[in-house]
C-alpha positions, -999 to +999 in steps of 0.1 A: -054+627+050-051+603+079-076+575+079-096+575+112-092+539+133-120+548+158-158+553+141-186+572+155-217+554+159-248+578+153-284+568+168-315+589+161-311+605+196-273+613+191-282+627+160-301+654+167-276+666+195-249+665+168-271+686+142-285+722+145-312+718+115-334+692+127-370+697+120-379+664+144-362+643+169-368+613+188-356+581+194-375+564+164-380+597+142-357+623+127-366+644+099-342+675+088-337+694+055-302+705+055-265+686+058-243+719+056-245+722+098-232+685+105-194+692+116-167+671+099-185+660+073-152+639+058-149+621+093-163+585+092-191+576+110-215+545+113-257+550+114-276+530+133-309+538+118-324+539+083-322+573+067-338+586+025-320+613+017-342+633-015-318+655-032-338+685-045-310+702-061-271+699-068-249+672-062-235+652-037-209+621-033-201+600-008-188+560+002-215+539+020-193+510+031-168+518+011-187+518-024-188+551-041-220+567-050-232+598-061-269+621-060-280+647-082-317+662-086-343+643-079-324+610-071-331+593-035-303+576-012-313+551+009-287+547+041-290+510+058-286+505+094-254+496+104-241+515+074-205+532+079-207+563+059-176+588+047-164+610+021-193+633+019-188+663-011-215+682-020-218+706-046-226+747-032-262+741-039-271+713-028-299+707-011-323+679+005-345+667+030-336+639+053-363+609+068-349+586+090-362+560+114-350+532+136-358+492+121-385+483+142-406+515+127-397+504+095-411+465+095-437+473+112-454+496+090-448+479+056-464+451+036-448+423+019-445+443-017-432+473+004-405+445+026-395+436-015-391+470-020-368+477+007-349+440-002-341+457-032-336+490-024-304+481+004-286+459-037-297+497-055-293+526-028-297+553-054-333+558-065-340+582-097-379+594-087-398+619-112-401+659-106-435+646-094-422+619-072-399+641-056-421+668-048-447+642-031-421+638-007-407+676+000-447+675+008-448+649+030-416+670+050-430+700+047-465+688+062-445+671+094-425+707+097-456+726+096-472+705+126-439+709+148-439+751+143-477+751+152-482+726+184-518+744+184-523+721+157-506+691+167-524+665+188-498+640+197-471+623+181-497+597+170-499+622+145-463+625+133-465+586+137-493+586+109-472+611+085-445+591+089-466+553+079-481+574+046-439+585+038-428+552+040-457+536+021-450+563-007-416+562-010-413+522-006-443+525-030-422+546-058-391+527-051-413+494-058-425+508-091-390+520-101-379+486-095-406+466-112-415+451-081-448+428-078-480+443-061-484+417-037-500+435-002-501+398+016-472+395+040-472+353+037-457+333+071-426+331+048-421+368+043-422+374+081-399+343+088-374+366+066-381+397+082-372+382+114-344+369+101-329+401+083-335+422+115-316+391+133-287+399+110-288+438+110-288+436+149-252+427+146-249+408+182-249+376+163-219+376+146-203+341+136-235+324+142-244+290+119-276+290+096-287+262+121-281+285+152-303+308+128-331+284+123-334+272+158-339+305+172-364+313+140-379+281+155-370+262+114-354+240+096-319+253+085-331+238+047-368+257+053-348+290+063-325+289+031-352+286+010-372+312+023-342+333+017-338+320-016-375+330-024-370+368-013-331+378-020-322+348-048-292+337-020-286+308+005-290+317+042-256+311+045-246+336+017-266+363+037-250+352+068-218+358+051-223+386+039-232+406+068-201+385+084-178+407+060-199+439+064-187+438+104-154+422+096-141+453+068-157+477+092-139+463+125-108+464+106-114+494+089-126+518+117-116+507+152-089+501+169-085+464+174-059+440+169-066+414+143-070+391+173-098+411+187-115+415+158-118+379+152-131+371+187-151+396+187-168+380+157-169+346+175-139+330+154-120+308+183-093+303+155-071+333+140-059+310+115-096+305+104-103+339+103-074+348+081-086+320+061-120+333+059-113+370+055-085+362+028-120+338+010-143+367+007-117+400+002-089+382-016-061+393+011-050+387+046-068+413+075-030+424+077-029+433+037-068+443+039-061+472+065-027+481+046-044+483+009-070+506+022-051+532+042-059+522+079-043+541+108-021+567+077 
């Protein structure tokens, strides 16, 4: 099958044009309960939005960023933002129900042992919750679906604002247990300094950008912001840097259509010979080999 060069970039508003069984829609909420409707489910697409997917029953595979993965009953998927997703096979009976929600939603409901939980949740996407786990958050679905078929009994979207604050606490909640994370609710001056500075990273507009360009627009030290970082993800500020740097740099060459030149300006590198030299550090080959080994444009 021929590898797509141009990806499609989904927002919570293009979503719900794009898919017939959504139960909720807007631009900061989207909950659904079935996949089988989305058209060309083996096309490649990019989310810009943070999505749980709960499978209920049956099976289902797919590549988030090109690492494998798989679901079966009861197991939870968490889909980061920026996230280019592909491959999807799901077994006949496969079912689920879908929450997603854009970042700012996100950060601004949760507490610092719910942030940890979601630190560690975009290392471990696949979550395995208990029957009783699971069926807390059908629940938590099927109450939102029930307010949306009877607006006699829905009195504003402050509402389906406050459903969606208890989800996230109880699924960040579970995850956190799951993950033997501590039960800390205090989010310290140092947890939102690294907030701020992952939602700088998954904004993807500052590509190429020093820890120092970082700091000063964190208003920091570049030694105070790597040690923050250190604290809450056990890497450097420049290793996260990084590593979003090669997120946008094997999905530019992956899924558009850009020269190699492009892709490198794009992501602020005045010298091609740098970036070959930096893309050949952290994949091991040249952008040339990188796009050949993987399939691009066949």
């Amino acid at each position: 099958m021929k590898k797509s060069t141009a990806i499609t970039e989904i927002d919570l508003t293009s979503a719900s044009r794009i898919y017939d069984k959504v139960s909720y829609a807007d631009e900061e909420l989207f909950f659904a309960d079935n996949i089988t409707s989305i058209p060309n489910l083996a096309q490649v697409f990019k989310v810009n939005f943070f999505a749980f997917v709960f499978c209920i029953e049956g099976q289902l595979s797919l590549n988030l960023d090109s690492s494998a993965f798989a679901l079966k009953a009861n197991d939870g998927l968490f889909v980061d933002t920026n996230t280019v997703v592909e491959g999807w096979k799901r077994s006949h009976d496969f079912k689920c129900v879908i929450c997603a929600f854009n970042s700012e939603v996100a950060f601004n409901f949760v507490n610092r042992s719910l942030f940890d939980a979601i630190m560690q949740v975009k290392q471990q996407p696949v979550v395995h919750f208990s029957e009783d786990e699971i069926t807390l958050m059908v629940k938590y679905y099927e109450l939102a679906k029930f307010k949306i078929n009877h607006p006699e009994l829905n009195y504003g979207r402050e509402t389906m604002i406050g459903i969606l604050r208890s989800y996230i606490y109880d699924i960040l909640g579970n995850i956190g247990r799951h993950l033997e994370m501590e039960n800390d609710d205090m989010l310290r001056q140092g947890d939102k300094l690294f907030r701020r500075f992952v939602l700088m990273l998954a904004d993807g507009q500052r590509q190429g950008r020093s820890v120092k360009a970082y700091a000063d627009e964190l208003c920091v030290s570049p030694k105070y912001l790597t040690s923050i970082c250190h604290q809450h993800a056990r890497k450097t500020a420049s290793e996260m840097i990084a590593q979003s740097m090669v997120g946008h740099i094997k999905q530019l060459l992956l899924y558009s259509d850009m020269t190699i030149k492009e892709v490198a300006a794009h992501l602020g590198f005045d010298n091609l010979s740098f970036f070959g030299k930096y893309v050949k550090k952290h994949l091991g080959v040249s952008p040339n080999n990188y796009r050949r080994i993987n399939g691009y444009g066949r």
